[in-house]
N, C-alpha and C positions, 0 to 999 in steps of 0.2 A: 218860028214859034207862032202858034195860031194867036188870033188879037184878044180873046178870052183866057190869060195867062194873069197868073200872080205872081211874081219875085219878091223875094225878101234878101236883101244882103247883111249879112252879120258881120259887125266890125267889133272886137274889141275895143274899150276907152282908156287909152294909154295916155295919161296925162303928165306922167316924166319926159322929159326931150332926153335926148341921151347928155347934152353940153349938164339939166339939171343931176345926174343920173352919178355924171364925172366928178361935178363937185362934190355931190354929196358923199362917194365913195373916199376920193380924198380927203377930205375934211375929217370922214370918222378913222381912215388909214394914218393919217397924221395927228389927232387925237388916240388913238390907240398906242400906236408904235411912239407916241414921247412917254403915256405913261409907260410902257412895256422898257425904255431905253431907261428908264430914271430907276425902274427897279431894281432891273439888270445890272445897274453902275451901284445899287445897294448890296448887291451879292445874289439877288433872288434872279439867276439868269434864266430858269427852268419859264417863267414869261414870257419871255421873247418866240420861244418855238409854238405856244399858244396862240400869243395871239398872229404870228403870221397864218397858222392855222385857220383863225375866227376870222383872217380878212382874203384869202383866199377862198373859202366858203360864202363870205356876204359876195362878193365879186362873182364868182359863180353864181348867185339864187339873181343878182341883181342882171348880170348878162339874159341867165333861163327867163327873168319876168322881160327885158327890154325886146325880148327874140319874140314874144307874144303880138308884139304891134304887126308883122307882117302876117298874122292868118287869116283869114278870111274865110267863110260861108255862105252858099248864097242856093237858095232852096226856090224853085221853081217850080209851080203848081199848073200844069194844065188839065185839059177835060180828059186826060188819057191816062198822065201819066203826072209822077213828081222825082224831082230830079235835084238831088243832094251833090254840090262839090264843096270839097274844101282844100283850099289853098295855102301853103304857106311860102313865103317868098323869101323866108331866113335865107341868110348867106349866101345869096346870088343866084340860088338854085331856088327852082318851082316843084315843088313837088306836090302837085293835081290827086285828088284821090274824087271819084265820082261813081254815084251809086241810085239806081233808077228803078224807083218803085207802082208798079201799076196803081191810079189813085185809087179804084174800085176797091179795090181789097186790104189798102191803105189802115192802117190805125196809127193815132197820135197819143202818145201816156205818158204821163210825169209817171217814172218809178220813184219811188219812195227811197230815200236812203236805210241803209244797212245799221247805219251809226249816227246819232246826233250830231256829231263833228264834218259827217258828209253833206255833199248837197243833194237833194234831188235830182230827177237825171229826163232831161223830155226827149223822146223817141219815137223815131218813126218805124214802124214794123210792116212788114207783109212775109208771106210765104215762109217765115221761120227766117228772116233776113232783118236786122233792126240796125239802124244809125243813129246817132244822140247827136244832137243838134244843139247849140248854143250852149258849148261848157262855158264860156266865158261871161254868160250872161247872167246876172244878178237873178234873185229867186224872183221878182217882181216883173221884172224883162222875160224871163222865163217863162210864168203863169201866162201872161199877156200873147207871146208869139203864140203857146198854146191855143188860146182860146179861140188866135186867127187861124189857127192851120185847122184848129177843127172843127172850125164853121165853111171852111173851103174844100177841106177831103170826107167831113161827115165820117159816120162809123163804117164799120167793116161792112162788102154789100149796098154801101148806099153814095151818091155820089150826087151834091147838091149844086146847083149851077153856079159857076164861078161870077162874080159879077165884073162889067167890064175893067180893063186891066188898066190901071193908073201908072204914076208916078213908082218906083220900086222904094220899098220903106228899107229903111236904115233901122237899125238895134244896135247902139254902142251902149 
């Protein structure tokens, strides 16, 4: 990589450890299933198939958020070119996805969300080609990486000198 490069690496902020992740699924599985057992021994047994329901569903959302800690993003700006990977390192396997945008012709855009309830969406585009960068990152983290990629890829057509290449910055 030439010595005038920019890297940003994106880590999500996963601040459950899995050991907190276990307790706290237990504790509401065992909270649950006694009130579910005490009703059940009342005659109301139609409970019991609920809530094993309610705690196979939190077990699943809780596994899908804990499988978040291994993804990774890491966007590299040179004077030619910017270069998107993203990694996830779930369950033993890498599965690499990378996508390489001339920076010339580059553009950086927060879309706007659809619906209140969505987030914003910041994207890099060229040639009718677009990748969304930083889903994991807060609307604040967000605006911010923004404002660095497009002080370094400039608008469409223009292409501002990268200044020399430090340290690679972190966004958790």
């Amino acid at each position: 990589m030439p010595a005038a490069a920019r890297h940003f690496d994106l880590i999500p902020h996963c601040s459950l450890s899995v050991r907190g992740a276990l307790v706290f699924f237990g504790s509401v599985c065992l909270l649950t299933f006694g009130v579910a057992g005490a009703a059940t021994l009342m005659g109301y047994w139609p409970v019991l198939p609920f809530a094993g329901a309610e705690m196979l569903l939190l077990g699943w959302a809780l596994r899908s958020n804990m499988q978040r800690r291994f993804e990774r993003e890491s966007i590299h700006v040179t004077e030619t070119e910017i270069v998107i990977e993203h990694r996830s390192l779930g369950a033993g396997h890498a599965t690499p996805c990378r996508i390489v945008f001339p920076r010339h012709w580059a553009r950086v855009k927060i879309r706007r969300p659809k619906s209140p309830l969505h987030r914003c969406q910041l994207v890099i585009e060229s040639h009718g080609r677009a990748r969304e960068v930083g889903k994991f990152l807060t609307e604040e983290e967000r605006r911010h990486l923004a404002a660095d990629l497009r002080q370094l890829i400039g608008d469409m057509n223009q292409s501002p000198e990268i200044p020399g290449a430090g340290s690679p910055e972190q966004f958790s």
